[in-house]
C-alpha positions in Angstrom: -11.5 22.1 3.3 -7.8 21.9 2.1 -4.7 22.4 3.7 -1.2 22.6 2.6 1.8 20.2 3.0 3.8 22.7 5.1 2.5 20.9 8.8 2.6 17.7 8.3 2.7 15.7 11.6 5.8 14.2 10.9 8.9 15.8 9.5 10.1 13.6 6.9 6.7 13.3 5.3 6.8 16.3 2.9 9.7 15.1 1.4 8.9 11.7 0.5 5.7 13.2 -0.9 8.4 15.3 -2.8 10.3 12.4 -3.6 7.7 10.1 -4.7 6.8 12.9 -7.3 9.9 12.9 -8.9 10.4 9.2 -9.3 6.9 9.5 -11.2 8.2 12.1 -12.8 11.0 9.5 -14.1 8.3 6.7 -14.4 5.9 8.3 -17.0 8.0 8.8 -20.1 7.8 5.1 -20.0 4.5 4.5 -19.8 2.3 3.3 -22.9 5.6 3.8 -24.9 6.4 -0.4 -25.5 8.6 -0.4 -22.8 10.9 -3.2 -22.9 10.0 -5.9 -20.0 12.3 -8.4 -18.1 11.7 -11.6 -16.1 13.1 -11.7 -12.5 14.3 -14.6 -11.0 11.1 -14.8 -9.2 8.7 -14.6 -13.0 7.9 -11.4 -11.6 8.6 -8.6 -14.4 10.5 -5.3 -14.1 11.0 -2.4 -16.4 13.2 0.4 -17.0 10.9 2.3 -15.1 11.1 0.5 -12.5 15.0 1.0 -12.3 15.0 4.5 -12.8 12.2 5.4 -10.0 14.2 3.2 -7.9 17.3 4.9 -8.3 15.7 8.5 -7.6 14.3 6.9 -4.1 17.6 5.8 -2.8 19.3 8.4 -3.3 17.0 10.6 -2.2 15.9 8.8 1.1 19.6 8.3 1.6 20.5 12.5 0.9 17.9 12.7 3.7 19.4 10.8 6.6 22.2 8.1 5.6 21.4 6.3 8.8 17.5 4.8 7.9 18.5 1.8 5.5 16.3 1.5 2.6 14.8 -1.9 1.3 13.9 -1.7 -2.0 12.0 -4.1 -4.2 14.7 -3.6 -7.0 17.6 -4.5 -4.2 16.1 -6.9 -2.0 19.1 -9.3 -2.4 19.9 -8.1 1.7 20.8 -11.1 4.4 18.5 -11.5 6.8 22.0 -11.2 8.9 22.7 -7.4 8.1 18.5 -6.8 8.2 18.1 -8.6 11.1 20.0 -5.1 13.1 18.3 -2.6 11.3 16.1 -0.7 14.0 14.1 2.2 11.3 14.0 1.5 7.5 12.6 2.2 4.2 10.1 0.2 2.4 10.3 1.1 -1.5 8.2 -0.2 -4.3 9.5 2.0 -7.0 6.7 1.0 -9.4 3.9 -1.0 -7.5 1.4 -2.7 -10.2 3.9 -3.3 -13.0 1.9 -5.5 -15.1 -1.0 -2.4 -15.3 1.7 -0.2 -16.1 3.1 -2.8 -19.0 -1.1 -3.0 -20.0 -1.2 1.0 -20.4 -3.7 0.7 -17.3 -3.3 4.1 -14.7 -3.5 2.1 -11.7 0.0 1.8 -10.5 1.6 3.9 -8.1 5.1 4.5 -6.2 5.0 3.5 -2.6 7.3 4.0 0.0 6.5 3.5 4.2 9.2 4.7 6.9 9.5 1.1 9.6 10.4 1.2 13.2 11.2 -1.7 14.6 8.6 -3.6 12.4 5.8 -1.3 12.5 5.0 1.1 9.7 5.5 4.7 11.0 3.8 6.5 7.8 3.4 5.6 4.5 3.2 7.6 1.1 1.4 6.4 -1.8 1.8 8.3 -5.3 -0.1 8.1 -8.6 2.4 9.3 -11.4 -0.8 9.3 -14.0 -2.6 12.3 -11.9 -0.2 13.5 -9.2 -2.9 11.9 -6.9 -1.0 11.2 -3.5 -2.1 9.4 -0.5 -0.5 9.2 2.6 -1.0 9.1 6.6 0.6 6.9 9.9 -1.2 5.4 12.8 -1.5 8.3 15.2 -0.7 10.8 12.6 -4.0 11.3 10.7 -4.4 10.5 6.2 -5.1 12.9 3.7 -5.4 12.3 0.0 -3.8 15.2 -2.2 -4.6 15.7 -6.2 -2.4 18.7 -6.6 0.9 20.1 -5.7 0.9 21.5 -2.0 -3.0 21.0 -1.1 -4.5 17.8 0.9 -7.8 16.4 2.1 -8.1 14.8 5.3 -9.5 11.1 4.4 -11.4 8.6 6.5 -12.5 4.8 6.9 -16.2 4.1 7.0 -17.1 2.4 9.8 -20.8 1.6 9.2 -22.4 1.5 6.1 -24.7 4.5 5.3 -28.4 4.9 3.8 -28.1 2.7 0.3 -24.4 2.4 0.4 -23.6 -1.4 -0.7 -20.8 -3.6 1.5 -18.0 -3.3 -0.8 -15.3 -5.5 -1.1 -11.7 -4.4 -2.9 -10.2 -7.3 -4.4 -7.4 -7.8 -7.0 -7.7 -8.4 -10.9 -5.4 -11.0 -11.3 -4.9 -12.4 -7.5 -7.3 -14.5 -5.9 -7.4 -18.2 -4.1 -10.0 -20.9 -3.3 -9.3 -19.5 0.6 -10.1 -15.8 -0.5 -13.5 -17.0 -2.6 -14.2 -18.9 0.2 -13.9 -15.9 2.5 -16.0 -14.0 0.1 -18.8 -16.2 0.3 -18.9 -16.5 3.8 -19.2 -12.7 3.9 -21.8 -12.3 1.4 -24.1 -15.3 3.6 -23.5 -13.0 6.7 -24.1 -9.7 5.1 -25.9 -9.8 2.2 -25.3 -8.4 -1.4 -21.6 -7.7 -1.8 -20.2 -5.3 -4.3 -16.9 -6.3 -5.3 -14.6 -3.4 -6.8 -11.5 -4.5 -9.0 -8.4 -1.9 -8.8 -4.6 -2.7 -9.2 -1.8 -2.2 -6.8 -1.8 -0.9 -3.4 -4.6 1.6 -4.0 -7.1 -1.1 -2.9 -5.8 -0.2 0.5 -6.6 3.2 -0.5 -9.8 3.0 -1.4 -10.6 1.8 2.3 -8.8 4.5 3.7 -11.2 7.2 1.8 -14.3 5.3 2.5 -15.1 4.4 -0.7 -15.0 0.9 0.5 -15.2 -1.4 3.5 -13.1 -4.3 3.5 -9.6 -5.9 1.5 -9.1 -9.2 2.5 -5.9 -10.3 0.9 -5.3 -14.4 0.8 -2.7 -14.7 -2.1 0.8 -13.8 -1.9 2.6 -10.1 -1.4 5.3 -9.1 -0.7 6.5 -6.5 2.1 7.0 -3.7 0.0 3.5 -4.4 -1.6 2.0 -3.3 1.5 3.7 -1.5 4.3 2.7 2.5 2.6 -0.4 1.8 1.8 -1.0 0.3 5.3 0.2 3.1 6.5 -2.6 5.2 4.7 -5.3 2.8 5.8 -3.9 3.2 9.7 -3.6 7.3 9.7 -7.2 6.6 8.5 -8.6 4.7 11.1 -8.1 1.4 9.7 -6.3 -1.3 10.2 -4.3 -4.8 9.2 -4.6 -8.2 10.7 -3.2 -11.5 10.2 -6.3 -13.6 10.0 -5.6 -14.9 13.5 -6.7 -11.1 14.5 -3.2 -10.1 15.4 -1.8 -6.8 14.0 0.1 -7.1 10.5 4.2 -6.0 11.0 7.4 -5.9 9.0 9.8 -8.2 11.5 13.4 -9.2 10.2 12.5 -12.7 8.7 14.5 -14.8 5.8 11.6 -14.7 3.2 10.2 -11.0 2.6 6.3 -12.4 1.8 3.7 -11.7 3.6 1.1 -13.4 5.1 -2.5 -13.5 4.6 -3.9 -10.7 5.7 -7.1 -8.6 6.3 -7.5 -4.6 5.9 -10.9 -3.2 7.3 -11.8 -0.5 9.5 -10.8 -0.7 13.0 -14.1 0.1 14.4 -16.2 -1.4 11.8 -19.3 -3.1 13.3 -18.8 -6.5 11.6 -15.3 -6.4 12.4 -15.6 -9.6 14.9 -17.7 -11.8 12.2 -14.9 -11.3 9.7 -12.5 -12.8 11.6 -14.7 -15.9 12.5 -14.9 -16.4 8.6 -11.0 -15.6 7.9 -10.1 -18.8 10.8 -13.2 -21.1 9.8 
């Protein structure tokens, strides 16, 4: 069963959805076209892809109320001073997975999550390559759309289901002696693991459809890497944790990373033995 974007639970949802369409929209010309590629000052790389999605997203967040700041991975160069009194915010990544989208890979997206006060409020996650959109808040229900005006509601699995596998989502090029570690703690306590590769934030994604159980995440991010596709997971019936079991959140701090962090289900049945491995 479909439903249309017209009652949406929250009123500025449809048109970031809207807005997240057209920065794709601006991204895909780009794409597999040898797109010139800068370093940042972090080694990170950016595009003019990434520029010109970014530019459609501030204006248009700012044409739709001038008073929620926006915090964009291509102007992130704010004082902790000025963000430090910022009460409700955006969270942009204007091109999330820019090394698949310099590799001609599909798995990038455009992400964007409205904050309150550190907490994500909703998120929308876009797929330029197949107008695929994802999006959902705690409280506020997910759906996953594949066409212009239509939506699916989308849920976590809690429990595994007859001959379904435990799958883990991890990322292609990110991993650390902590996260193997992790891994192989999960796979003595579980059994068999499946482990499913997939750039950007749809790994969060895939959790929030139930195409996967668990995304434990111990190698660096960065806020806007995560905050719209937690958002998803949460409207879903998921959640994110710190690895000491407390909920992940966006507070005013100096460095914009992230720490470690675990996505599951909220009510999954092996919730409490995951978080005995993440602290052992």
């Amino acid at each position: 069963m479909t439903d249309t974007l017209h009652n949406l639970p929250h009123p500025l949802l449809a048109p970031v959805i809207e807005l997240t369409r057209l920065a794709g929209e601006v991204i895909l010309p780009f794409w597999r076209a040898n797109v010139t590629v800068t370093t940042k000052t972090d080694d990170s790389p950016v595009t003019a892809a990434d520029l010109a999605a970014h530019q459609v997203l501030v204006e248009g967040l700012q044409a739709l109320d001038p008073d929620i700041h926006v915090l964009s991975e291509e102007d992130a160069d704010i004082p902790l001073s000025e963000r430090a009194g910022w009460e409700r915010w955006w969270l942009v990544d204007p091109l999330d997975g820019t090394k698949e989208f310099i590799s001609g890979s599909e798995e990038f997206t455009v992400n964007v999550a409205l904050i309150e006060r550190g907490r994500v409020v909703f998120g929308v996650v876009s797929m330029p390559t197949n107008n695929r959109c994802y999006f959902g808040g705690a409280g506020l229900g997910a759906w996953r759309s594949d066409g212009v005006g239509h939506m699916q509601p989308i849920a976590v699995r809690n429990q595994l289901g007859e001959g379904q596998t435990f799958t883990v989502v991890a990322s292609r090029r990110h991993s650390s002696p902590e996260q193997e570690h992790l891994l192989a703690g999960l796979s003595n306590g579980l059994g068999h693991l499946q482990l499913t590769n997939i750039g950007s934030s749809l790994k969060f994604c895939l959790l929030a459809e139930g195409a996967a159980d668990c995304y434990p995440r111990l190698a660096p991010t960065s806020q806007w890497d995560t905050a719209a596709a937690q958002g998803v997971l949460e409207g879903a019936g998921g959640e994110v944790l710190q690895l000491d079991g407390q909920p992940f959140s966006y507070p005013a701090r100096e460095s914009l990373l992230n720490p470690f962090f675990l996505a599951l289900p909220a009510n999954a049945e092996w919730r409490d033995k995951l978080l005995v491995l993440a602290q052992s």
